[in-house]
C-alpha positions in Angstrom: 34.0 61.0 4.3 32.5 60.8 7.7 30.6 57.9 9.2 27.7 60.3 9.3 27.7 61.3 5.7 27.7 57.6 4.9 25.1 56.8 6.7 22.9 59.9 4.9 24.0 58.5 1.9 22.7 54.9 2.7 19.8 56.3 4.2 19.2 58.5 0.6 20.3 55.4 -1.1 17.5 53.2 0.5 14.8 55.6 0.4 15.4 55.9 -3.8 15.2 52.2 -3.7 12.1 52.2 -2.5 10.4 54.6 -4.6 11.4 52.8 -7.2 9.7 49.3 -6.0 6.7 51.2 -5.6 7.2 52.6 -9.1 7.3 49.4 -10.7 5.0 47.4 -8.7 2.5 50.3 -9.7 3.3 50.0 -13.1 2.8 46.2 -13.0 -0.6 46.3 -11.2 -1.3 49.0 -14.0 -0.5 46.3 -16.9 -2.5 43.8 -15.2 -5.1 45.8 -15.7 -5.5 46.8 -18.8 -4.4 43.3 -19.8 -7.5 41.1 -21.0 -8.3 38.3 -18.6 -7.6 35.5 -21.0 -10.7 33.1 -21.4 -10.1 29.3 -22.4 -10.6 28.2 -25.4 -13.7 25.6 -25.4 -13.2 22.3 -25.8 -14.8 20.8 -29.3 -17.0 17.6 -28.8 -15.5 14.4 -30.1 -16.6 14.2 -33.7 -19.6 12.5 -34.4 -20.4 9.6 -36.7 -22.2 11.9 -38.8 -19.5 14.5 -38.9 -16.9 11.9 -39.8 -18.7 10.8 -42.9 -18.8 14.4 -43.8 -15.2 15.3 -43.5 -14.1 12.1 -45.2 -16.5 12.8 -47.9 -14.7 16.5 -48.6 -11.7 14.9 -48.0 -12.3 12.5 -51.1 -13.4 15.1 -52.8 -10.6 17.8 -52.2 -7.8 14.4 -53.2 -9.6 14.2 -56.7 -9.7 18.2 -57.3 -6.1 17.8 -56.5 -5.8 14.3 -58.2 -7.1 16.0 -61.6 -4.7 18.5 -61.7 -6.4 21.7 -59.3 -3.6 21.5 -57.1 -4.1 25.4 -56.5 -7.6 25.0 -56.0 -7.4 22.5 -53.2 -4.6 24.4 -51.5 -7.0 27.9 -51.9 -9.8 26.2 -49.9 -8.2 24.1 -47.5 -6.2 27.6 -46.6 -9.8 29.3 -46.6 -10.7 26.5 -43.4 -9.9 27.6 -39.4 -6.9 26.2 -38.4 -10.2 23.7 -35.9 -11.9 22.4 -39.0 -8.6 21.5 -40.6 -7.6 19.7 -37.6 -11.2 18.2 -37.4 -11.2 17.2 -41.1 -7.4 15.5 -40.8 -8.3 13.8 -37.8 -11.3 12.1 -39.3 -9.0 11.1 -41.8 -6.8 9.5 -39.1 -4.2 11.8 -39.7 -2.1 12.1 -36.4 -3.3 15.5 -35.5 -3.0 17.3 -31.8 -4.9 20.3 -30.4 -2.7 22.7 -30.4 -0.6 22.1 -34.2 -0.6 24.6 -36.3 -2.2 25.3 -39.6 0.7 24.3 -41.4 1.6 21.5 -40.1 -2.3 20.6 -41.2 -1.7 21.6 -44.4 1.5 19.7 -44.8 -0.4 16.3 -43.2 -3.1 16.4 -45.7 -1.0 17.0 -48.8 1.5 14.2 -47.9 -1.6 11.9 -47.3 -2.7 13.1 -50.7 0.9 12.2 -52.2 0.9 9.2 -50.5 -2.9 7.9 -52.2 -1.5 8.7 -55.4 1.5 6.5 -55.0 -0.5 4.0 -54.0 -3.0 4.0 -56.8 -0.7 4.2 -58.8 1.7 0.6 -58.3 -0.7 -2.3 -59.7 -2.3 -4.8 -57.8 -0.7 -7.6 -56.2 -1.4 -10.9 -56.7 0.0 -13.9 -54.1 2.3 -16.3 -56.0 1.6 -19.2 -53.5 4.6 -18.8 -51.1 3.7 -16.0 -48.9 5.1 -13.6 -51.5 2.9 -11.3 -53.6 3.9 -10.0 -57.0 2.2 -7.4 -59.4 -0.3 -9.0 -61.6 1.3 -8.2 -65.0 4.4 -8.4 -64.2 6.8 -11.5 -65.6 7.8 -14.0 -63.6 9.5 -13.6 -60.7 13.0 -14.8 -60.3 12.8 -17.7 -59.2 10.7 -18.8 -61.7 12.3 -17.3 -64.1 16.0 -19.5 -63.1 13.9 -22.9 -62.8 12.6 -22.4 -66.7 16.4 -21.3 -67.5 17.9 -24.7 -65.6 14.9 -26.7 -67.4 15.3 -25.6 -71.0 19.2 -25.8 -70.3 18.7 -29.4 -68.9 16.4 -30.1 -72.5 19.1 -28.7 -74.9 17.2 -26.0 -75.9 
């Protein structure tokens, strides 16, 4: 090959090049405009006193649907709420919720919360045994206790 025919052949080369950077940057300014200019989201106001009481109220509510058994039911209408008023309603229910978690992980927040209410309904109350320590109510008496009768009837001859 000559040094002429190489240098057509660059020359062809460069000129195919080209078209095809116009190509695509055509096509890219095409896509740009049929593309939707994306609008923020607006931001919700902070929740109000008012609003607060509400969701906390239907959050009471849905934990005893669920509490009596309507598990179902409370998952059917929580999944019926936007993905904002799930968020809204966990927030006012100091669940640790963010702007931008999804459904889901709403969903999963409020039914551990509801777990976790059940549990603690469910241990007795505690009562303080006079040393810092607390002990259920009905329970027996707690260890220590328990050893100091054992030495003391053991001590009587009992």
């Amino acid at each position: 090959m000559s040094e002429q025919e190489i240098l057509n052949e660059l020359k062809a080369l460069s000129q195919k090049v080209d078209r095809l950077s116009s190509l695509l940057e055509s096509m890219r300014a095409e896509q740009q405009s049929k593309r939707p200019a994306r609008t923020p989201r607006p931001k919700l106001a902070p929740l109000t006193p008012e609003e607060v009481q509400k969701y906390k109220t239907q959050f009471g509510e849905l934990y005893e649907q669920w509490l009596s058994g309507d598990e179902l039911g409370v998952q059917g209408q929580l999944d019926k709420l936007e993905v904002e008023e799930l968020r809204r309603l966990a927030d006012s229910n100091n669940l640790n919720v963010t702007s931008k978690m999804s459904k889901e992980r709403g969903l999963h927040l409020i039914g551990a919360r509801f777990r976790e209410k059940k549990q603690l309904h469910q241990v007795s109350p505690l009562q303080s045994n006079g040393h810092g320590m607390h002990r259920p109510i009905n329970s027996s008496l707690n260890c220590s206790d328990h050893l100091l009768r054992r030495l003391h009837v053991s001590k009587n001859g009992a």
